[in-house]
N, C-alpha and C positions, 0 to 999 in steps of 0.2 A: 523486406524485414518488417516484421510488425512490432508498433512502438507504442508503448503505452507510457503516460506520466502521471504521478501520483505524488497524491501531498497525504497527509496523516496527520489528522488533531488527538492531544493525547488530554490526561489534564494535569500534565505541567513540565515541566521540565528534566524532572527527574518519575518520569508514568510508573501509574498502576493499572489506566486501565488507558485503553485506546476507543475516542469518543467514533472516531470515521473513518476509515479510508475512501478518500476521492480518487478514481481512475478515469484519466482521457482517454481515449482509443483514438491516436492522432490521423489515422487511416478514416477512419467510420466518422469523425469526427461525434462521438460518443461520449458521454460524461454519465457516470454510475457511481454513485459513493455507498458505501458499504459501511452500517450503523451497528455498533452493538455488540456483539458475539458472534456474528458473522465469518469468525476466522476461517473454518473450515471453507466456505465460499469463497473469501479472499485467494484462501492460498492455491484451489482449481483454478481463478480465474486467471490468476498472475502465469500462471502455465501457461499459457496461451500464448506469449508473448516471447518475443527473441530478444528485448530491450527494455527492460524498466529505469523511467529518467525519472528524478526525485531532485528538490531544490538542495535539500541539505541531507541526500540519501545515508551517503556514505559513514555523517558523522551522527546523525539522527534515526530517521525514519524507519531504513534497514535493521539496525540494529534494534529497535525497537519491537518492529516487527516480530523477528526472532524471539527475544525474550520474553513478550508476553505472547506471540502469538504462535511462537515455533515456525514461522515462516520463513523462510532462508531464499534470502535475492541473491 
């Protein structure tokens, strides 16, 4: 099973924009962060994976995602 972990800087608590996505590739042991507008890249890359682990996915990151970026974990 391939497992990636991801953290997401926004700017603030309540985002408009999303500064980063950082993704580990716990397998490859690989680290890629993803700047900018990159969404369209984020969300192929996230395909890839059977597992996305996030600190505070569920009540943050995830949801975040989606909303600005239409990405759905």
């Amino acid at each position: 099973m391939k497992e990636l972990v991801i953290d997401i800087e926004t700017d603030g608590l309540e985002p408009t924009k999303i500064r980063c996505v950082s993704c580990l590739d716990r397998q490859e042991d690989l680290l890629i962060t993803f700047t900018g507008n990159d969404d369209n890249c984020v969300g192929d890359y996230l395909q890839r994976y059977d597992r996305i682990i996030a600190h505070n996915g569920c009540s943050f990151d995830f949801k975040v995602l989606y909303d600005l970026w239409n990405i759905r974990i």
